[in-house]
Structure formats: C-alpha cells, structure tokens
C-alpha positions as CSV (number, residue, x, y, z in Angstrom):
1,X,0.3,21.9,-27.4
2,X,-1.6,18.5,-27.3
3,X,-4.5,18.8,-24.3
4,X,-3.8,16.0,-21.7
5,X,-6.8,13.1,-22.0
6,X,-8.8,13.3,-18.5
7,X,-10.5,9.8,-16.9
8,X,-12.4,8.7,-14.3
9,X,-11.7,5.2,-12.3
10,X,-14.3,3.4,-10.1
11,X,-12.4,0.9,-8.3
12,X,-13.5,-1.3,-5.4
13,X,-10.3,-3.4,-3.6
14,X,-11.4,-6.8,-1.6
15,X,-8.9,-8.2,0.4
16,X,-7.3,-7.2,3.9
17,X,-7.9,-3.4,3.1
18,X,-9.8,-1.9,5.9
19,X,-8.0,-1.2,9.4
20,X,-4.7,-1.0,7.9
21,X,-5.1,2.7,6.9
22,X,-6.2,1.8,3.0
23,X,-8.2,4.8,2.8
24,X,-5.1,7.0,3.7
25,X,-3.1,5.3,1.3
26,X,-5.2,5.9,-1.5
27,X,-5.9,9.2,-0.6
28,X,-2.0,10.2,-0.3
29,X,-1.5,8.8,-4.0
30,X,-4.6,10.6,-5.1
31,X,-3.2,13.3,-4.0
32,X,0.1,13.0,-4.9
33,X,-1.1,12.4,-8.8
34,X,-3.1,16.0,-8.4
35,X,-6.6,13.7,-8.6
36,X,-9.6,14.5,-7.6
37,X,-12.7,12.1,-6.2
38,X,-13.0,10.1,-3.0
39,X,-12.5,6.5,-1.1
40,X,-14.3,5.0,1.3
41,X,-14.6,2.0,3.2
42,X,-18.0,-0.2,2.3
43,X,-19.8,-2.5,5.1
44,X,-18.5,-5.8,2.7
45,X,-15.2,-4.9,3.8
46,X,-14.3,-3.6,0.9
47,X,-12.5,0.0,0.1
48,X,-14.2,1.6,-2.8
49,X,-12.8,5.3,-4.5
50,X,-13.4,7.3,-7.2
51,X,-9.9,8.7,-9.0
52,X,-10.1,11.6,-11.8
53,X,-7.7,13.5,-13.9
54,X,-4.8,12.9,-16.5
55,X,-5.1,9.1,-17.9
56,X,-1.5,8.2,-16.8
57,X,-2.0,9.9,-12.9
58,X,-5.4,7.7,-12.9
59,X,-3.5,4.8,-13.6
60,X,-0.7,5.1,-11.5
61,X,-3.5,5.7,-8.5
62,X,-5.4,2.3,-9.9
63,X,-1.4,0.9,-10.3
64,X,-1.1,1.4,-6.3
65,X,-4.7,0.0,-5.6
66,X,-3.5,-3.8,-6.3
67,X,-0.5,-3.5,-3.9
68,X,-1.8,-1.2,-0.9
69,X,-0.2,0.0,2.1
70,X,1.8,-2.2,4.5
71,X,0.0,-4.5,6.6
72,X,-2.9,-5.0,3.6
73,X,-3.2,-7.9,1.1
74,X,-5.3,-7.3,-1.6
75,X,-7.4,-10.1,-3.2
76,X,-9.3,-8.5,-5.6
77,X,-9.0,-5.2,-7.7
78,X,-12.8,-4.6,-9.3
79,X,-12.0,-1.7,-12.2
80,X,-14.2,0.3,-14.3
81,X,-13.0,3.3,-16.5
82,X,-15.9,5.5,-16.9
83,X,-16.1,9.3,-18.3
84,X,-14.3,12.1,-16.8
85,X,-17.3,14.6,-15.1
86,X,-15.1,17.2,-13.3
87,X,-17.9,16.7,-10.8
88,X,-14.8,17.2,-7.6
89,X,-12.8,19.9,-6.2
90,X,-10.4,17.7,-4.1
91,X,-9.9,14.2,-2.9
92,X,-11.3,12.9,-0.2
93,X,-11.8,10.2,2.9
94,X,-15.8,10.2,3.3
95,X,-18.1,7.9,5.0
C-alpha cells in the first residue's frame, strides 16, 4: 500500500478577507480535509494560515483560499509549499 505524500502550505490571502468570517472559512475546509495548522488575521489586512497533511487535501484547502467565503474578494493568493513538520495536533483560529 503506497504511503500518502504529506505537505505543508504557507499561504497569506490580500484582498477583502477580514470581517467577512475568512478565518472561519478556512478553518471549516481545514478541517473538513482532516488538516492540521492554523489561520490568522495579520494587522496588513491580510489572513495568513498554515495547512498540513495529504498533498491533494492541502491543495484543495489552498484551491478554496483564492475564492473565500461569501462577502470576500480575494486579490492576491501569496503560496509557498514548504516541508511537512507534523509540528500540530488540530487546526486552529489564533491571534
């Protein structure tokens, strides 16, 4: 049985992405895809998160980053792949 390939995401979305519940979004798809990691808004304006686990449940999370929840309007999607650490237990909002 092939071993599924694990990645980490570093993503940071510009755009009309804080006050529209963004962080929830992400967070629901995160968890939704089983990933683990975090998202929070910056003081640009900007929403950044942290997405690991299976390559294709990554990228479905990043996938949902450039169209958001209703009400948001993304601009930008800044994306850096970077090694899997296993360094979380769950996915979460912090601050």
């Amino acid at each position: 049985m092939e071993t599924e390939e694990l990645t980490r995401a570093h993503v940071v979305i510009d755009g009309r992405v804080q006050g529209v519940g963004f962080r929830y979004f992400t967070r629901d798809v995160a968890r939704r895809q089983k990933l683990h990691g975090w998202v929070k808004n910056r003081s640009d304006g900007c929403v950044e998160a942290v997405l690991e686990g299976s390559k294709r449940d990554v990228s479905i999370a990043v996938a949902s980053c450039y169209k958001g929840p209703p009400g948001s309007l993304v601009t930008n999607v800044k994306l850096d792949w970077e090694l899997y650490t296993g360094e979380f237990q769950t996915f979460a909002i912090t601050f």
